[in-house]
C-alpha positions in Angstrom: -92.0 -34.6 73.3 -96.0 -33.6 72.4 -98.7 -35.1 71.7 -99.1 -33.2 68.5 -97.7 -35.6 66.2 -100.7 -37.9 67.6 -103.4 -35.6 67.6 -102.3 -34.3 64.1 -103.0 -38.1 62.9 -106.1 -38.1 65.1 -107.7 -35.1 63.7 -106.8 -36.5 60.2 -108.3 -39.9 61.0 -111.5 -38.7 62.2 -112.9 -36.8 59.3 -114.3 -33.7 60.7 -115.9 -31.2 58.6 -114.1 -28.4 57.5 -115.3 -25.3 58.3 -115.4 -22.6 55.1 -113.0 -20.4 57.7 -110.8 -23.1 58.6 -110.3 -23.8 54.8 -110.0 -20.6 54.1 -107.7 -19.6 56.6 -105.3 -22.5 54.8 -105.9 -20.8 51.7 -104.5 -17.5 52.4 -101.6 -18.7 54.1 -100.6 -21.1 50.9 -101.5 -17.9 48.7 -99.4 -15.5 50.8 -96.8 -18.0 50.6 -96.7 -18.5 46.7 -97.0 -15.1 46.1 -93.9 -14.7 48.5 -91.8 -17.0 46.9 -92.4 -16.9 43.3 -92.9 -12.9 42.7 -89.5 -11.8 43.0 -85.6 -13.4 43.6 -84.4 -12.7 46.5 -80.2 -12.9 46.6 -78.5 -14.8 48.4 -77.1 -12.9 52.2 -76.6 -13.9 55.5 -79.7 -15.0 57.4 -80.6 -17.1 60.0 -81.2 -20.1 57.1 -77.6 -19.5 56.2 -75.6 -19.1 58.9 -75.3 -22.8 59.9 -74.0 -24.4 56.3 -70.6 -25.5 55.6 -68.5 -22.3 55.4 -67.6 -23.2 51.3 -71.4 -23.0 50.5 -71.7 -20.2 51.7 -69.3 -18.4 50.4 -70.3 -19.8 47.0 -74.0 -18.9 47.6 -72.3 -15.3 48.4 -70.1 -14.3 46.1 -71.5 -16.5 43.1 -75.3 -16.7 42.8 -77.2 -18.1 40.9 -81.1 -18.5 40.3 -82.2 -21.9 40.8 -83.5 -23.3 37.8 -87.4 -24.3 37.4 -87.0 -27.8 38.9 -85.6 -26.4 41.8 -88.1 -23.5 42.4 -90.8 -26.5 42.1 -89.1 -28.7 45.0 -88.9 -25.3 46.9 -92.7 -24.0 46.8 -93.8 -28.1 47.6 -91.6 -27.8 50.4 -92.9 -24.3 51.5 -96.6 -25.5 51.1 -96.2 -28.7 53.1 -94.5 -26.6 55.6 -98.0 -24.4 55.5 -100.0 -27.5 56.1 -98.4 -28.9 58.6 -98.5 -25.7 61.0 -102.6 -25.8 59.7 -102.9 -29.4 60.7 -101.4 -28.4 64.6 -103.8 -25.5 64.6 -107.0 -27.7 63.6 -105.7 -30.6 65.8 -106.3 -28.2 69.0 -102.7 -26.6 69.7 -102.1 -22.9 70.2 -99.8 -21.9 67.5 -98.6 -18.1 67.5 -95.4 -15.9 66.7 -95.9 -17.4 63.0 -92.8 -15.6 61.0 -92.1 -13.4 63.5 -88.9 -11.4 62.6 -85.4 -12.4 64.7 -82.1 -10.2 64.3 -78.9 -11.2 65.9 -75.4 -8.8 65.2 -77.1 -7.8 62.0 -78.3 -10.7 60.9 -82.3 -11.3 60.0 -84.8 -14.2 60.2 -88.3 -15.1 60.7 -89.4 -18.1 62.7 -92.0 -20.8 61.9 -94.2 -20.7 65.1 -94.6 -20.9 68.6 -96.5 -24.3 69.4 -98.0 -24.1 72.6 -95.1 -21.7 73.5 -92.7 -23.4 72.4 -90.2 -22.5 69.5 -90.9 -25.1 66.8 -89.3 -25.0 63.1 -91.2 -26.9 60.5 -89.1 -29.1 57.8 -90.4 -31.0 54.6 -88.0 -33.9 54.0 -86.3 -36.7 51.8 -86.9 -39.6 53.9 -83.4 -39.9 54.2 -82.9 -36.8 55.9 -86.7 -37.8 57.8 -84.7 -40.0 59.2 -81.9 -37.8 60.9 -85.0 -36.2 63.0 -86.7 -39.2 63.5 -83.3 -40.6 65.5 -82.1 -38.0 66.5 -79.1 -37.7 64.7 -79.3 -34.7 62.9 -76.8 -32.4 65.1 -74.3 -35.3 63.8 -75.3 -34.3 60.4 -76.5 -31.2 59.4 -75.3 -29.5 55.9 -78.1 -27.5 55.7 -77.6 -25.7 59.1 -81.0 -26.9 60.4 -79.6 -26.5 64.2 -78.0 -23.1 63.7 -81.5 -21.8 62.4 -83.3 -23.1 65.6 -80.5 -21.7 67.7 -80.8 -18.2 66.5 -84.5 -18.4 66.5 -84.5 -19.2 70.3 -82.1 -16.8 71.0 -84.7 -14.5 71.1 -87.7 -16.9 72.5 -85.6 -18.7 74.6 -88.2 -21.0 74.8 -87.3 -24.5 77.3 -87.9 -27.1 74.5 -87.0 -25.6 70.9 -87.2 -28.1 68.2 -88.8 -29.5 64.8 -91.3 -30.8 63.3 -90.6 -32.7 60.1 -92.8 -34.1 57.7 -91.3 -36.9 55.3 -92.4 -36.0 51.7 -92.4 -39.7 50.6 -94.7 -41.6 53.3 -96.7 -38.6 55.1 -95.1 -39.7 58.2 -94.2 -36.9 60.7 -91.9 -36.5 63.8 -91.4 -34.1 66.6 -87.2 -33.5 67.4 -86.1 -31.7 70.1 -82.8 -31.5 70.2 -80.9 -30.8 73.9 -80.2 -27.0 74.0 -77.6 -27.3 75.9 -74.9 -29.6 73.6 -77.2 -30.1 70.4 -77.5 -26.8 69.5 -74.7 -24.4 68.7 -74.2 -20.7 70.1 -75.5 -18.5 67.3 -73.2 -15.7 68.5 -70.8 -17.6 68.0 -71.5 -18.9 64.5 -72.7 -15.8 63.3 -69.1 -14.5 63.6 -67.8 -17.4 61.9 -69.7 -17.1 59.1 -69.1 -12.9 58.6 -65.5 -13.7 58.9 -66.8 -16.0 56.0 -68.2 -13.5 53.8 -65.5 -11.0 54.2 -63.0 -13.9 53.0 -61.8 -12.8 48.9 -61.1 -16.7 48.5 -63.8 -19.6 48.6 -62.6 -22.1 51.7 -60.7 -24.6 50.5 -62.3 -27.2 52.5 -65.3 -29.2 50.4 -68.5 -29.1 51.8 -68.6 -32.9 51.9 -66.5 -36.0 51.3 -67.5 -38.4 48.1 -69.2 -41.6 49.4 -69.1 -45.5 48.0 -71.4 -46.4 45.4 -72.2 -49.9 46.4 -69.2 -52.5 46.6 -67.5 -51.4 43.0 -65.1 -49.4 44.3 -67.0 -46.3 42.7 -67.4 -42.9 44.8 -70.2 -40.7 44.4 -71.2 -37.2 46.1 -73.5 -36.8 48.8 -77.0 -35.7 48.5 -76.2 -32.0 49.6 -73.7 -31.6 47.2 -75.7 -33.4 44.6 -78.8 -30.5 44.7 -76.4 -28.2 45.2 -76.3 -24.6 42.4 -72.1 -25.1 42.9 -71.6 -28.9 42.0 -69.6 -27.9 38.6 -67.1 -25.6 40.3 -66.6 -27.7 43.4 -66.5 -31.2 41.6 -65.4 -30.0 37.1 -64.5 -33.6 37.1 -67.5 -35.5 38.7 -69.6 -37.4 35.7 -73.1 -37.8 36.2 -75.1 -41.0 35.7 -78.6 -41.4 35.0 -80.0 -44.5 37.3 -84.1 -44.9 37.9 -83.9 -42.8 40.7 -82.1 -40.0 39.6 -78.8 -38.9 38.9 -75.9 -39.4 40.8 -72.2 -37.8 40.4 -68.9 -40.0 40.3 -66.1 -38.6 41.7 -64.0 -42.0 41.2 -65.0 -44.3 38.2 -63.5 -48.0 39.0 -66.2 -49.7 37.3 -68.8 -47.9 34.5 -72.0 -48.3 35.6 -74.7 -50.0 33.5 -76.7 -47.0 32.6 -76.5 -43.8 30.6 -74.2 -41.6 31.6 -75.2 -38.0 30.8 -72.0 -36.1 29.0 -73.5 -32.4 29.4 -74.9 -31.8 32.5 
């Protein structure tokens, strides 16, 4: 672990002045990074942000995409700024960051990496504070639909730095956290997965197996889905039957109705 988190907090706390470089530096990166992500869709393929998800998933994101819808572009570009902000934020608070997006291949298949922090590999996520929480315990190789660990193992494959690992910022509280999960039994051979998920992609037939398994809703008896299947562009193929519900903090999906819930239950969705 580094002092970064700290001295991140520290630099925040001791309201420096910024210079009009520093700013501007910031600025172009958030520009380049709009400009990136809103100018042009991009299809889905296999990539080192892919690799690691549940094999159905991908396949779906494959052989059926679709554009995400304006909500989800918005949640996206937040996420993508934050990320540019927080890799600001180690620069200003004295660390040597370098390698930003530098390009990794593996048997065909591309990325680009966050940034080198003081030489080490480190891959920058904005977060629920749900998921905050999996990198703030450490549980997140336990737990990973989004392939978060795949990503940093394909990364390092080509850094093969001694300490790869995250830095997450939760989205809800400002708080952040530095993760580095064990190389050597938290993080998966990329090789490995890579083949895996080509064997995947060649496959004429989504995997049978669902990405996730329905959870209780409370004590009622009721089942919902999971937050990954929840924001997920497949939810009405994978789950026709699920009926969505509209509590004061979002919607959620029922997969098993034992009890109606006491609030509007959204019929088209």
């Amino acid at each position: 672990m580094t002092s970064v988190v700290k001295d991140i907090y520290k630099y925040l706390e001791s309201y420096k002045e910024v210079s009009d470089d520093d700013a501007i530096a910031l600025g172009v990166a958030i520009s380049r990074t709009v400009k990136e992500k809103l100018s042009q869709y991009r299809k889905p393929s296999l990539s080192m942000s892919s690799i690691g998800k549940p094999e159905r998933k991908l396949w779906m994101d494959l052989k059926h995409p679709k554009k995400p819808n304006g909500q989800m572009r918005l949640r996206f570009l937040y996420g993508d700024i934050i990320e540019q902000l927080v890799i600001w934020l180690c620069w200003m608070s004295g660390h040597k960051i370098s390698n930003l997006q530098d390009k990794v291949e593996i048997d065909g298949v591309p990325g680009s990496c966050d940034l080198l922090l003081d030489g080490e590999l480190r891959d920058v996520k904005s977060c629920s504070a749900q998921s905050f929480k999996k990198f703030k315990e450490g549980t997140l190789p336990q737990n990973d639909p989004f392939g978060y660990c795949a990503q940093l193992a394909g990364y390092n494959a080509k850094f093969k730095t001694k300490h790869p690992g995250f830095l997450a910022f939760n989205k809800e509280t400002g708080e952040l956290c530095e993760y580095l999960p064990d190389p050597t039994f938290e993080l998966p051979n990329p090789k490995a997965i890579i083949k895996e998920a080509k064997a995947c992609a060649k496959s004429k037939t989504a995997p049978a197996k669902p990405c996730a398994s329905p959870e209780p809703m409370g004590e009622s008896g009721n089942m919902k889905l999971p937050t990954c299947c929840k924001y997920c562009n497949h939810i009405k193929r994978c789950w026709p039957k699920a009926r969505a519900f509209k509590y004061s903090n979002g919607t959620e999906y029922l997969t098993k109705v034992v009890k109606v819930p006491n609030v509007k239950e959204i019929k088209k969705w």
